[in-house]
C-alpha positions in Angstrom: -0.7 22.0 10.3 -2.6 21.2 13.3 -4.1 17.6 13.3 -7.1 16.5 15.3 -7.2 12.6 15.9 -10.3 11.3 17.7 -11.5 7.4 18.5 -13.9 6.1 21.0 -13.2 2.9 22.5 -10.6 0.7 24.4 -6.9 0.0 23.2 -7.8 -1.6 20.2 -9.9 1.6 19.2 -7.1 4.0 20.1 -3.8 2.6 18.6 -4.1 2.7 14.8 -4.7 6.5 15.4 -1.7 6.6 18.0 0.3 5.1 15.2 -0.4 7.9 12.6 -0.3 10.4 15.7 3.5 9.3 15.9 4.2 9.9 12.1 2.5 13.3 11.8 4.5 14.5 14.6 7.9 13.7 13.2 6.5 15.0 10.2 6.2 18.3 12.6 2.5 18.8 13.0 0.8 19.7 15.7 -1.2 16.2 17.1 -4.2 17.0 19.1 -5.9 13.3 20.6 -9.2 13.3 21.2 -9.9 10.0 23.4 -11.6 8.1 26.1 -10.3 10.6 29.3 -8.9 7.1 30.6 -6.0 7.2 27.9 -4.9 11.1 29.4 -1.7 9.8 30.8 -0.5 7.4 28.1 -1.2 10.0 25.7 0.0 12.6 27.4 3.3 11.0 28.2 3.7 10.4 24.3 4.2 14.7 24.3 0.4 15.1 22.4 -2.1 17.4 23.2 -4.9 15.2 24.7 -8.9 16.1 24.9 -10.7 13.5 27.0 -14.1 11.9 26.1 -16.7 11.5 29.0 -14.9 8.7 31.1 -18.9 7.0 31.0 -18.1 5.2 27.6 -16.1 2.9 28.4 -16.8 2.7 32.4 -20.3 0.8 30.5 -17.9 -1.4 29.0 -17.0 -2.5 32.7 -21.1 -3.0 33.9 -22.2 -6.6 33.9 -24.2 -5.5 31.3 -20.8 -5.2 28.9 -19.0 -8.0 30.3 -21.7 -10.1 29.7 -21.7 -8.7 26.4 -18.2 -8.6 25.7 -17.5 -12.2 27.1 -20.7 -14.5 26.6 -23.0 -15.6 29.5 -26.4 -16.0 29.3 -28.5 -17.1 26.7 -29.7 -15.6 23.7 -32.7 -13.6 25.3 -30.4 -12.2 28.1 -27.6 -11.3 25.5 -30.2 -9.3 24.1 -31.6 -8.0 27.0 -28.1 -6.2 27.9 -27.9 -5.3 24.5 -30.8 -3.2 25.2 -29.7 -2.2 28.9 -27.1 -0.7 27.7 -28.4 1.1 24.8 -30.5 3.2 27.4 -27.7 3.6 29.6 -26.0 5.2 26.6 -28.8 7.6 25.6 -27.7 10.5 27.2 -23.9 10.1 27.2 -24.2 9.9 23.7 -25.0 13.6 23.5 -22.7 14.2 25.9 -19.9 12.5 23.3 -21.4 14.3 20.4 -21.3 17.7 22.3 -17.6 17.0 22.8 -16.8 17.0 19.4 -19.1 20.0 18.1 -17.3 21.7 20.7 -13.6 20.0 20.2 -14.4 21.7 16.2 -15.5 25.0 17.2 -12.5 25.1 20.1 -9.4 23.8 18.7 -10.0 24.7 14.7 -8.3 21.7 13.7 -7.1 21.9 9.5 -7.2 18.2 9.8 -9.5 15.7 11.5 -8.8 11.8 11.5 -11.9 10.1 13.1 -12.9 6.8 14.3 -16.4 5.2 13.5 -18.1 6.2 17.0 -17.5 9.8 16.6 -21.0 10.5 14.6 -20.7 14.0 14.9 -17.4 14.1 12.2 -19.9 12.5 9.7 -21.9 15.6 9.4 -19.0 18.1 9.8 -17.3 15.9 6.9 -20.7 15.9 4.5 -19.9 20.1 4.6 -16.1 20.3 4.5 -14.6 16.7 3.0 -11.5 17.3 2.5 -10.7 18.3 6.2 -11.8 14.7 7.2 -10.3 11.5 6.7 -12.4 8.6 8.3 -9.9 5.7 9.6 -10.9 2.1 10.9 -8.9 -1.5 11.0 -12.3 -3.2 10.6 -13.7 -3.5 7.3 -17.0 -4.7 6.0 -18.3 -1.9 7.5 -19.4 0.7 4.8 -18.0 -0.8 2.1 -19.8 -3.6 0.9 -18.2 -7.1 -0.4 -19.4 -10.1 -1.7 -17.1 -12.7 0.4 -18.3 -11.1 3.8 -21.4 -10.6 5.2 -21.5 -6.6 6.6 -19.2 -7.0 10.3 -22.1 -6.7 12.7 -22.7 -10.4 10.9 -19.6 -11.3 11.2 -20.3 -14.3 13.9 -22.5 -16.3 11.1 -20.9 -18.4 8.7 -20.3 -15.7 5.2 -23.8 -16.1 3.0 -24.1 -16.2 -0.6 -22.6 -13.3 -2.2 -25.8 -12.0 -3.2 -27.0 -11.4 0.4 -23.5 -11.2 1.9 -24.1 -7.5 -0.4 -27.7 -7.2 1.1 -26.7 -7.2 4.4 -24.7 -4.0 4.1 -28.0 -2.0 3.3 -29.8 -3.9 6.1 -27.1 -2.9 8.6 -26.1 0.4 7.4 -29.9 1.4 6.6 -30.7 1.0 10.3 -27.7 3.0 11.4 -28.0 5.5 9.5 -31.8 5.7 10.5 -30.4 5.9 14.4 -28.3 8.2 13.8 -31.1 11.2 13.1 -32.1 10.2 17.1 -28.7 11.5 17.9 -28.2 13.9 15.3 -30.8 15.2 14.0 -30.7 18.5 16.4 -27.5 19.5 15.3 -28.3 19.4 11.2 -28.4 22.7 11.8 -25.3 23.5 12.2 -24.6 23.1 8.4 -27.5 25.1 6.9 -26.0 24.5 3.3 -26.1 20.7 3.4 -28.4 18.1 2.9 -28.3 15.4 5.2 -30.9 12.9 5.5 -30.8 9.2 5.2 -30.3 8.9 1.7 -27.4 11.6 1.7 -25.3 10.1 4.1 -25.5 6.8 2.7 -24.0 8.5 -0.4 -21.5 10.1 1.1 -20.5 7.4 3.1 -19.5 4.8 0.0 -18.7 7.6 -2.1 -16.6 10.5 -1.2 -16.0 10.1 2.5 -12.0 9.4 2.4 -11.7 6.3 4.0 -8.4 4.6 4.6 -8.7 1.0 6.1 -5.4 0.6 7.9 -5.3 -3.6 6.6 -3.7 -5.8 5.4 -4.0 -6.2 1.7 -2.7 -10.1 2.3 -5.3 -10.5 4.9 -8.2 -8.8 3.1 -7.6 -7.8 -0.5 -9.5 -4.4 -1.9 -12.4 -5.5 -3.7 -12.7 -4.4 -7.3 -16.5 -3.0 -6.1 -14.4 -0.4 -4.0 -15.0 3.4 -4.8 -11.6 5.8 -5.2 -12.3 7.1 -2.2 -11.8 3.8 -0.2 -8.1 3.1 0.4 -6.3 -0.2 2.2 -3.1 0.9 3.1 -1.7 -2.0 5.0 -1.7 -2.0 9.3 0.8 0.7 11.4 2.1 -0.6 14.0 3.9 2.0 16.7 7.2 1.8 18.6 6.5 0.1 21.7 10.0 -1.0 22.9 11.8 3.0 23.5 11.3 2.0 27.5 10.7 -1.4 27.8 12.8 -3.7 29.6 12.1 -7.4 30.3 12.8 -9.0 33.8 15.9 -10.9 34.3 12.7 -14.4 35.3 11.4 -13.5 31.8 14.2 -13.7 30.2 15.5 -16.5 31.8 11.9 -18.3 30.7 12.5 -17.8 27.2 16.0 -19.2 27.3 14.5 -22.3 28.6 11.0 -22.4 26.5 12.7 -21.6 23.1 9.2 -23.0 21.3 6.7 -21.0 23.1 3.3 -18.6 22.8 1.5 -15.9 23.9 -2.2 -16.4 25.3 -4.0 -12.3 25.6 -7.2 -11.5 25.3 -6.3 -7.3 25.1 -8.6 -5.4 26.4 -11.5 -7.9 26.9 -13.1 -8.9 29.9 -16.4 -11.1 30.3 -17.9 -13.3 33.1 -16.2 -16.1 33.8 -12.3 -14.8 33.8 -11.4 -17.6 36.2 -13.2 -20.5 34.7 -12.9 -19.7 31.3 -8.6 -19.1 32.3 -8.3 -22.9 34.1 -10.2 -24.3 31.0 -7.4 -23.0 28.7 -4.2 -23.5 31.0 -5.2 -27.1 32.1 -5.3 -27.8 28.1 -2.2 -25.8 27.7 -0.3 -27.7 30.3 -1.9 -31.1 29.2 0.1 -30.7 25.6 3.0 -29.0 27.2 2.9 -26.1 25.5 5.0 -23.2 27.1 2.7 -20.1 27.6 3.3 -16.3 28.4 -0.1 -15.2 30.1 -0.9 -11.3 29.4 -3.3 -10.8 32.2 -4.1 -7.2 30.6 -7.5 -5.6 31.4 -9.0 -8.7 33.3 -10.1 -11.4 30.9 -7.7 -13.8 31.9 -6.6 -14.9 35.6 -4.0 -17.2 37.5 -4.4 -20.8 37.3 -4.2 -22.5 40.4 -1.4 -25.3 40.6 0.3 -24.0 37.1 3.3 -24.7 37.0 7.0 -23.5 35.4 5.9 -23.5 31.7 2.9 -20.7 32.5 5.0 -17.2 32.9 2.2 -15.1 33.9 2.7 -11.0 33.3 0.5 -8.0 33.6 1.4 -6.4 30.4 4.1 -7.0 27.8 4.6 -5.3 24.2 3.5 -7.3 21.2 6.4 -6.2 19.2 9.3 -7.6 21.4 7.6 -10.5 21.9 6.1 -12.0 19.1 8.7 -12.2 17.1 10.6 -14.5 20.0 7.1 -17.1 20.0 6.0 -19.8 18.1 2.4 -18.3 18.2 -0.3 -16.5 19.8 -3.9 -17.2 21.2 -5.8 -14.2 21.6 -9.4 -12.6 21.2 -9.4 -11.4 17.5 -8.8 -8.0 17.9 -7.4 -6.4 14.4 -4.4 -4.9 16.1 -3.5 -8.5 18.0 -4.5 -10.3 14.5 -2.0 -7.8 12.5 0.7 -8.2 15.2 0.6 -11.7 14.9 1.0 -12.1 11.3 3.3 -9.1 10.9 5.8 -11.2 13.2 5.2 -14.9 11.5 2.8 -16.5 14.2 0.6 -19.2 14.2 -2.9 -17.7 15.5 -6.0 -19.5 17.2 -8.6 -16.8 18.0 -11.5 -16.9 20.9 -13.8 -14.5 19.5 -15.7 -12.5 21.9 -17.3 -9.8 19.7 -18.0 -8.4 16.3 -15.1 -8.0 14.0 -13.2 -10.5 15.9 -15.5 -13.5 14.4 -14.2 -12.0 10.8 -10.7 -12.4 11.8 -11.1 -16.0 13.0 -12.4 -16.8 9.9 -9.4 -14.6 8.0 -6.9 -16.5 9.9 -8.4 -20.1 9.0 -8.5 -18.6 5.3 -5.0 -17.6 4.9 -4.1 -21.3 7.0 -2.0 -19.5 9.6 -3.9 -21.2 12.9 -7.6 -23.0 13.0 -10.9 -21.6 13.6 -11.0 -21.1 17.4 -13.5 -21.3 19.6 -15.8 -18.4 20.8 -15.9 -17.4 24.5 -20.0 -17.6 24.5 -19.8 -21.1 24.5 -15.6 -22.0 25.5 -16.1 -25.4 25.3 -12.7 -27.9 26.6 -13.6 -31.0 24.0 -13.5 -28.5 20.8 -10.8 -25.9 21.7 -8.6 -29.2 22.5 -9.0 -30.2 19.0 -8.4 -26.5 17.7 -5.3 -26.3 20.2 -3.9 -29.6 19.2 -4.1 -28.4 15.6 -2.4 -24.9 16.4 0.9 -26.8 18.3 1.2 -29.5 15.7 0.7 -27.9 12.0 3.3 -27.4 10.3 1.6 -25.6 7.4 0.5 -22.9 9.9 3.8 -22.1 10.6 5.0 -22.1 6.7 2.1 -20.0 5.8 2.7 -17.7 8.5 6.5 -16.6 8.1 6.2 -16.3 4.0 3.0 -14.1 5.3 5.1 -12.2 7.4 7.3 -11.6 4.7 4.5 -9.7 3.1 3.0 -7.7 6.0 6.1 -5.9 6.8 6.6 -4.2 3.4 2.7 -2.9 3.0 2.3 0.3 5.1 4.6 2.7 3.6 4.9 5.5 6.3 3.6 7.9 5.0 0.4 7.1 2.9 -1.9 8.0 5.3 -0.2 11.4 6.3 -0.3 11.9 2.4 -3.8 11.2 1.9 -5.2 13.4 5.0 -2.9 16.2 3.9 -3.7 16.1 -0.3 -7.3 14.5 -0.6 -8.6 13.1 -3.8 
């Protein structure tokens, strides 16, 4: 059967599908990825058959525009100012995206499609053919509403009362679903039998899209409010380690720093990488706390005058390290947040967007690591205290090993390939 897998975005966007990628194929489908063209050679390396997105997507993500976006600077009026900035810069390439996919359908004939949120096209090909679509995400409180949580694009205020925590889905949603006629609306046509307007899709959406959250039930339980069609299935992580080999200097640090962490912000960048990286190695040197620094895409930089205890490296897989560290402080991504639990870390997140506020406030839930600091407003007094906390709790590190414990046994391999292959 041949499988079409498609995500828009950076890392974070593109490994959860990667992961299922892997199982289908030793199941002995045929894995088609369509991705941000700047994935190509990882993907293609992996033996899949790769389509590439417009490369424009995420070269916005790399304006001052989306740094500033991504990683705080400015005040409220210019955040919103980019916001708009790049909205318009993003007009046309959305049809560009969208054209892609119409065309990726009609092309390849995939049996199966597995799509990400930003591919808006699958939403309307799924309204006339379900069961050939299975929407995946690693974010929830997105279309399905719950009480505890305020809808994700919320996620940086403080939860509201239940009551309107469930409001704010319809406010959210409502507004997308309006946008997405500007987009779509021209290609309604291509499915002549099927109703789609606002009200339709919302429908569809909570009620017989197949959605499978790839979460953790320990980190966010199903709500009872949950249609069938909704599924948590716990995270997947992939096989990072087949070529991997750590330097002799690393290995040698690790022997030396047996109680030690992981500082990463993924794939984030923002405005300030130099400042914002002395702020939080001056503090990490201050307690003498052994770091690894994962310099990745750019949000993080060398410290000047760090010494021994900072090991500073361009890119490192989270599976063979993690389980090797004390704990890990990172951006709040859902992958990095899964990684860190699945291997019995202590967490403190610097939120920089969206979801990643929900996951600082799931890690101070569960009482794995504080409430960390966000990078719009990094400030050395209060990530001190939230650091201090981090190193020092032993509750955090209880919490997070009998969590651990839990993650590892959720995702059974092959749920997802089940549910894309036999929908409900």
């Amino acid at each position: 059967m041949k499988t079409l897998f498609a995500s828009l975005g950076s890392r974070g966007d593109i490994e959860p599908f990667l992961a299922q990628a892997e199982i289908f194929a030793e199941a002995g489908h045929e894995v088609i990825c369509l991705f941000p063209e700047q994935f190509r050679e990882s993907v293609t390396q992996l033996g899949y058959e790769f389509i590439g997105f417009d490369k424009g997507f995420l070269e916005l993500l790399n304006t001052q525009s989306g740094k500033t976006i991504m990683g705080g600077g400015g005040n409220t009026w210019n955040q919103l100012k980019n916001y708009v900035k790049l909205a318009k810069d993003s007009l046309s390439l959305q049809h560009t995206l969208i054209t892609q996919q119409r065309d990726a359908l009609s092309t390849l004939k995939p049996d199966r499609i597995v799509f990400h949120a930003k591919c808006m096209y699958f939403y309307l090909a799924a309204m006339a053919d379900p069961d050939r679509y299975t929407f995946l995400t690693p974010i929830p409180c997105m279309t399905h509403p719950s009480s505890l949580f305020p809808h994700i694009g919320f996620g940086k205020w403080k939860p509201f009362s239940p009551k309107w925590n469930l409001k704010s889905y319809n406010l959210i949603n409502g507004a997308r679903r309006l946008s997405m006629k500007k987009f779509l609306g021209k290609y309604y046509a291509d499915f002549p039998s099927t109703k789609i307007n606002s009200k339709s899709i919302k429908e569809f959406e909570l009620n017989r899209l197949q959605t499978v959250y790839t979460i953790s039930p320990s980190l966010f339980p199903r709500p009872d409010n949950w249609p069938e069609s909704a599924k948590i299935v716990g995270y997947y992580f992939r096989d990072q380690l087949k070529e991997y080999q750590p330097s002799v200097e690393l290995e040698t640090w690790l022997t030396k720093y047996p109680k030690a962490i992981l500082l990463t912000f993924g794939s984030m960048s923002n405005t300030k990488p130099k400042e914002h990286s002395k702020t939080i190695i001056d503090l990490l040197q201050k307690h003498q706390i052994p770091t690894i620094v994962n310099f990745s895409w750019g949000g993080l930089e060398q410290a000047e005058n760090s010494d021994e205890s900072i090991f500073y490296i361009n890119q490192i897989p989270y599976d063979w390290i993690l389980p090797q560290l004390y704990g890990i402080i990172h951006h709040g991504g859902s992958g990095t947040t899964h990684q860190g639990a699945a291997h019995g870390c202590v967490q403190m997140i610097v939120p920089h967007i969206i979801d990643q506020y929900f996951w600082n406030r799931i890690v101070e839930n569960r009482q794995i690591g504080p409430l960390g600091t966000s990078i719009h407003d990094l400030d050395a007094d209060k990530f001190e205290i939230a650091l201090k906390d981090f190193w020092t709790n032993i509750v955090y590190a209880e919490n997070a090993k009998r969590l651990s414990q839990q993650i590892k046994t959720e995702a059974k391999r092959e749920t997802v390939l089940n549910l894309v292959l036999n929908p409900s």
